[in-house]
Short mmCIF file of the C-alpha atoms (twelve columns), coordinates in Angstrom:
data_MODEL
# 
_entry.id   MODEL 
# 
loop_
_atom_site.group_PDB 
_atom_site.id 
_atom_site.type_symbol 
_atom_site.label_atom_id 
_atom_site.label_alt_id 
_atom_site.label_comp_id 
_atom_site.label_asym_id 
_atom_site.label_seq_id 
_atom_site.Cartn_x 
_atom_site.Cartn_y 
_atom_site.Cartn_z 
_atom_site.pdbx_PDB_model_num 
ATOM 1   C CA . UNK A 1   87.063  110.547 133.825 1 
ATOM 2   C CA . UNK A 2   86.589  106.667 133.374 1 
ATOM 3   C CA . UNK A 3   87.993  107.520 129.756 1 
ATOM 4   C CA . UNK A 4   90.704  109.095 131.448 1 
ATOM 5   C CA . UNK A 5   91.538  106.399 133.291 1 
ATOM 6   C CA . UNK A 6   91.009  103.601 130.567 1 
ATOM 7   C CA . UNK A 7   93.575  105.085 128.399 1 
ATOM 8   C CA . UNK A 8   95.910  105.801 131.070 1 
ATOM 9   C CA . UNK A 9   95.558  101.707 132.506 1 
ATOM 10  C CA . UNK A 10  95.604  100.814 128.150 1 
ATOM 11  C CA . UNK A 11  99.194  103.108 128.000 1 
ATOM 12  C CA . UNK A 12  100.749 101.847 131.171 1 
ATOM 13  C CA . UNK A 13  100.076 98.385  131.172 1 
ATOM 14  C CA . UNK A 14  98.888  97.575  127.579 1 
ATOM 15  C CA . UNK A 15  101.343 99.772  125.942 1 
ATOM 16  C CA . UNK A 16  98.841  101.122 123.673 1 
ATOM 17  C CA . UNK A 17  99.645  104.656 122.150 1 
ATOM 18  C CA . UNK A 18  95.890  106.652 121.507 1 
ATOM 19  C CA . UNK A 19  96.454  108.575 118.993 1 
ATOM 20  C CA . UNK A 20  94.636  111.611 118.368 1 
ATOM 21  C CA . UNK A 21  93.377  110.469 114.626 1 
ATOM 22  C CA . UNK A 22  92.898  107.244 113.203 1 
ATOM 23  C CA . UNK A 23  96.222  105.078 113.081 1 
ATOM 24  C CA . UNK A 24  98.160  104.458 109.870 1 
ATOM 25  C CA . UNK A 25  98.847  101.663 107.666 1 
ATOM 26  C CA . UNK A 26  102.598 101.605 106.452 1 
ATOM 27  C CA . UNK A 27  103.785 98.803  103.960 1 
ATOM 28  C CA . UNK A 28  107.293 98.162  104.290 1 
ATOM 29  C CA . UNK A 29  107.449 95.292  101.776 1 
ATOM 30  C CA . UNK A 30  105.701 93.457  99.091  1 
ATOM 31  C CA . UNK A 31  106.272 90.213  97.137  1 
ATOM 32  C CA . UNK A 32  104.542 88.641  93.907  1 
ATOM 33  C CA . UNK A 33  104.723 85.162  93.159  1 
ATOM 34  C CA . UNK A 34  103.289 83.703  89.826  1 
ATOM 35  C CA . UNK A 35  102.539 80.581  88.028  1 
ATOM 36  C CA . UNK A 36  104.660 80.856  84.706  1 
ATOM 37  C CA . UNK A 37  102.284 78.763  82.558  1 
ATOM 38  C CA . UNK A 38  99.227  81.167  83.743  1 
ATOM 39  C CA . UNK A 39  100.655 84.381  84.888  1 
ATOM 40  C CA . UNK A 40  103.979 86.706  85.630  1 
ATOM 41  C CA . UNK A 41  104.486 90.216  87.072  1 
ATOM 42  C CA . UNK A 42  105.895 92.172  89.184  1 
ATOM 43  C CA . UNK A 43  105.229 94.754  92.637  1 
ATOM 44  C CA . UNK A 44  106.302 97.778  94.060  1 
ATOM 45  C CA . UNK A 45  105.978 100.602 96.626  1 
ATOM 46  C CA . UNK A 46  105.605 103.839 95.511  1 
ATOM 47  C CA . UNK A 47  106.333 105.134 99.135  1 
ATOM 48  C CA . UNK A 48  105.483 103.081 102.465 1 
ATOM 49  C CA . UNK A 49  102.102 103.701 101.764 1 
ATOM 50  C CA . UNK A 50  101.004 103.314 98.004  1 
ATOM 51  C CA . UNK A 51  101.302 100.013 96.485  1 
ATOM 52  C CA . UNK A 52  101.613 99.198  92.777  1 
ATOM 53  C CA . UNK A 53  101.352 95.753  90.782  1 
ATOM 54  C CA . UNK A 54  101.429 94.927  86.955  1 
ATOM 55  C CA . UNK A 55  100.721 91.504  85.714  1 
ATOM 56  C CA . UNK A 56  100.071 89.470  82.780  1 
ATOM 57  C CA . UNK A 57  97.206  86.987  82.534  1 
ATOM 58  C CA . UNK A 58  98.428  84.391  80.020  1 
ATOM 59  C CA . UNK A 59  94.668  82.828  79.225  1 
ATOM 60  C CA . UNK A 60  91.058  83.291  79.575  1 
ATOM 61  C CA . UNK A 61  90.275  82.353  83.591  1 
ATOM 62  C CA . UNK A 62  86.387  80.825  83.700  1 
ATOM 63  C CA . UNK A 63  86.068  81.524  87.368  1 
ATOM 64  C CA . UNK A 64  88.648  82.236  90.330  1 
ATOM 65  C CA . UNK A 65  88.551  81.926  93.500  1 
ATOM 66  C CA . UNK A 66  90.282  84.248  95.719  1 
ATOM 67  C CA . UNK A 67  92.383  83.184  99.388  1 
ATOM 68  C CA . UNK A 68  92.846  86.264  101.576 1 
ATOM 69  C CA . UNK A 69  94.286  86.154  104.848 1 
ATOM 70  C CA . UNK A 70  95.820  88.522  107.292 1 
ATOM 71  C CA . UNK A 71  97.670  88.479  110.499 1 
ATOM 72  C CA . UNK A 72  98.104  90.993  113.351 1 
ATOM 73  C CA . UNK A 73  100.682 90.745  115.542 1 
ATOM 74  C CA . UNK A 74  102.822 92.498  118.225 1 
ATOM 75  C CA . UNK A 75  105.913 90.919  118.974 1 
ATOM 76  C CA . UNK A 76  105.557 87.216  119.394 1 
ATOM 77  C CA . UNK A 77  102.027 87.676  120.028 1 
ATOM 78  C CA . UNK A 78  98.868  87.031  117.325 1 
ATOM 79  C CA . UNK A 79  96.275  89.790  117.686 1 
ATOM 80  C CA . UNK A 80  94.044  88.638  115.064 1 
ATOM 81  C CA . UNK A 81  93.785  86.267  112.181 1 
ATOM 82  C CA . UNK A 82  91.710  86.848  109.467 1 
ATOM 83  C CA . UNK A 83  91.210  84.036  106.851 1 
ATOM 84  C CA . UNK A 84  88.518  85.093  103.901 1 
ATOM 85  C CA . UNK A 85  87.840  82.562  100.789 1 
ATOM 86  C CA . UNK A 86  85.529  83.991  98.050  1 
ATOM 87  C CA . UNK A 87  84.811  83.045  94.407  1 
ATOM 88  C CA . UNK A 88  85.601  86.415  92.782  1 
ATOM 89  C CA . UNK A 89  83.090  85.969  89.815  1 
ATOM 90  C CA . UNK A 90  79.971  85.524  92.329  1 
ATOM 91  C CA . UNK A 91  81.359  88.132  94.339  1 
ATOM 92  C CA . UNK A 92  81.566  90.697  90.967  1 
ATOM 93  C CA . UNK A 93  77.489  90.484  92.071  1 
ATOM 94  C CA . UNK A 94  77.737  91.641  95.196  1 
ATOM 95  C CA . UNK A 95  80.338  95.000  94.502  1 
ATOM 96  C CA . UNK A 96  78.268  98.220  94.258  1 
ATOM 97  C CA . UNK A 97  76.160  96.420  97.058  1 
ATOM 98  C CA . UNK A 98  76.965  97.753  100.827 1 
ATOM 99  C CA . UNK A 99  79.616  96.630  103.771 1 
ATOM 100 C CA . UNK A 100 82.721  94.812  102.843 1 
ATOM 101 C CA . UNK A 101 82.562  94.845  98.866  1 
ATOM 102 C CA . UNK A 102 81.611  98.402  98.712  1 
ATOM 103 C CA . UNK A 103 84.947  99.034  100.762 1 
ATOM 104 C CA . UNK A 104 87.008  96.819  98.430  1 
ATOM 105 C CA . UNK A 105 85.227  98.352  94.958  1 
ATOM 106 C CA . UNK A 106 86.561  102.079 96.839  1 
ATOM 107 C CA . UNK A 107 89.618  100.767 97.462  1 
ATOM 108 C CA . UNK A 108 90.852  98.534  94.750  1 
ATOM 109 C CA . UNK A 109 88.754  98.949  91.601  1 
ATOM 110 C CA . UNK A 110 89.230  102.694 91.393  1 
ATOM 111 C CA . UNK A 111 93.092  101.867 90.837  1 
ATOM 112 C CA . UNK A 112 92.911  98.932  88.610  1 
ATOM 113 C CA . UNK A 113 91.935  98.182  85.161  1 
ATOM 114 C CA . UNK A 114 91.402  94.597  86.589  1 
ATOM 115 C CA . UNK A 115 88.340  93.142  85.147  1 
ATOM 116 C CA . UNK A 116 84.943  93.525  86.969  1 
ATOM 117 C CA . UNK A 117 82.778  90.226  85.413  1 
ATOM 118 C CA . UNK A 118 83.956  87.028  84.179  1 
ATOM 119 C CA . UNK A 119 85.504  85.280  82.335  1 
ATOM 120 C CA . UNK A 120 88.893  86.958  82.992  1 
ATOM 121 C CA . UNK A 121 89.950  88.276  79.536  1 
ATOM 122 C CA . UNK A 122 94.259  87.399  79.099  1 
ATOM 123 C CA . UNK A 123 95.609  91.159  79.437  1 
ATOM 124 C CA . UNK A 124 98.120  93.066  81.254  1 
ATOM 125 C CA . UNK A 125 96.484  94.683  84.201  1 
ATOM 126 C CA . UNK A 126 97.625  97.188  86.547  1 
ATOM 127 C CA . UNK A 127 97.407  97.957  90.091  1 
ATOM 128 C CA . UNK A 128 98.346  101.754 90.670  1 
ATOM 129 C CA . UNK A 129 98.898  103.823 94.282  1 
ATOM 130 C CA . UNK A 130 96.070  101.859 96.047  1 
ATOM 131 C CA . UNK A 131 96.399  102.873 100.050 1 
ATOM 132 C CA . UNK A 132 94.606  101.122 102.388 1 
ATOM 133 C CA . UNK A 133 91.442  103.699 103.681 1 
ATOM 134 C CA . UNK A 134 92.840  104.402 107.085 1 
ATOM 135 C CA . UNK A 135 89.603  105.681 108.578 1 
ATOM 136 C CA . UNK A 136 88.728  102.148 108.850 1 
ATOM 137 C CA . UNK A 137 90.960  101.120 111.294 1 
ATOM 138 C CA . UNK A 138 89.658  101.767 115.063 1 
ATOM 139 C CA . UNK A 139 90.657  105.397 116.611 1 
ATOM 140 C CA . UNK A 140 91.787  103.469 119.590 1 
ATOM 141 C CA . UNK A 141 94.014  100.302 117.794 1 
ATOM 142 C CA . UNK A 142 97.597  99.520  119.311 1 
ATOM 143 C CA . UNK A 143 100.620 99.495  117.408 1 
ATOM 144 C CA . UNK A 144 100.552 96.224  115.379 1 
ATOM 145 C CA . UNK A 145 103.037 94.390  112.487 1 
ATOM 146 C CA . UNK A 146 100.788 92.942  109.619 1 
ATOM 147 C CA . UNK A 147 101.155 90.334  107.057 1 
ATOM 148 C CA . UNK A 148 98.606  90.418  104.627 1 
ATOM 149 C CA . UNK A 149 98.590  87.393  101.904 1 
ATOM 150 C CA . UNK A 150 96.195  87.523  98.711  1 
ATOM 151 C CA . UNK A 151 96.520  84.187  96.768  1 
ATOM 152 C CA . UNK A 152 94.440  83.316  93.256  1 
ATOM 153 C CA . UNK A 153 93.023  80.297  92.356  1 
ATOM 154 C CA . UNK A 154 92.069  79.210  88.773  1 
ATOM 155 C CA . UNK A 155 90.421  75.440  87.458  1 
ATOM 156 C CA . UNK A 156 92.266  73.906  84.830  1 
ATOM 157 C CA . UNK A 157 89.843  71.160  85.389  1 
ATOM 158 C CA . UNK A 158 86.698  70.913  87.537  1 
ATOM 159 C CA . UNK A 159 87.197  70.528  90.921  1 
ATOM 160 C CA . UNK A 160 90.844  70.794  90.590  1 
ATOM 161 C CA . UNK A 161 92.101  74.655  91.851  1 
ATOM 162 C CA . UNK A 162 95.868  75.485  90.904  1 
ATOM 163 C CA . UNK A 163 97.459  78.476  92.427  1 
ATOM 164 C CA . UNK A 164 98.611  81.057  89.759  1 
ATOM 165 C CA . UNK A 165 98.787  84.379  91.470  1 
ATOM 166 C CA . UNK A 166 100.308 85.504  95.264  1 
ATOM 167 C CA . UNK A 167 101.038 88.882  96.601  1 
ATOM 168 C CA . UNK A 168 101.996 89.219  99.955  1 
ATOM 169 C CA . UNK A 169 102.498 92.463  101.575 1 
ATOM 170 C CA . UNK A 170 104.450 93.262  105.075 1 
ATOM 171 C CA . UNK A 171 104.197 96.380  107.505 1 
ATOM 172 C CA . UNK A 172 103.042 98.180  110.489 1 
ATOM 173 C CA . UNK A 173 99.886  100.087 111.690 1 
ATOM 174 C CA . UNK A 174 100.894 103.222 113.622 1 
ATOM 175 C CA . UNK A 175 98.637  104.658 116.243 1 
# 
């Protein structure tokens, strides 16, 4: 009963929607921004839930360090923020391991032929249908806009980072 009421009070005065699986995760745009010295490429949806990406990496990359950062929001209103920095070859370490990185390594490196230890090799490299894993989204999560933003970092010199890859991607999570 105290469920009961919980979702009623979340419906009425909330204006969550329960849903009676997990919500869904629907991209209604994408952008890619590049460095032309280091990198160019290109992004697109396959439908509003598979992304796809193909890029060129124009040189060897020693290390790079990866910006990602998402926002939830509903209407004018910030849910969450999320703001993660990580050096991607010291996380490579980490991948097969458990928690976050075995959630990425499911859902990213089983649709890429991005490399998996460093240096970064120059290559084309592809990202093909990845969805986001919607049973990891709370049964019981509003409906929310998102803006997710992945920026890449390389060192042309020490201590100096230079951005050379963005991707940005827009949409909605549907209870």
């Amino acid at each position: 009963m105290l469920k009961v009421m919980f979702l009623l009070f979340c419906n009425e005065f909330i204006g969550y929607r329960t849903s009676m699986g997990h919500p869904r995760l629907y991209v209604n745009s994408v952008e890619f921004h590049s460095n032309p010295v280091m990198a160019n490429g290109t992004t697109w949806l396959s439908d509003n839930r598979s992304i796809n990406a193909i890029f060129n990496i124009g040189k060897d990359l020693k290390t790079m360090r990866v910006v990602f950062k998402v926002d939830l929001t509903r209407g004018r209103r910030k849910f969450y923020s999320a703001n993660i920095t990580r050096d991607y070859c010291d996380s490579m370490k980490f991948l097969k391991g458990n928690g976050m990185w075995q959630m990425i390594y499911h859902a990213f490196f089983q649709v890429t032929n991005f490399s998996l230890s460093c240096p970064i090799p120059k290559s084309t490299y592809y990202v093909r249908k990845m969805v986001f894993p919607d049973h990891l989204l709370p049964v019981y999560m509003p409906a929310l806009n998102f803006v997710a933003e992945t920026k890449c970092f390389f060192q042309p010199y020490p201590k100096v980072d230079e951005l050379f890859l963005k991707y940005i991607s827009r949409g909605e999570i549907i209870p």
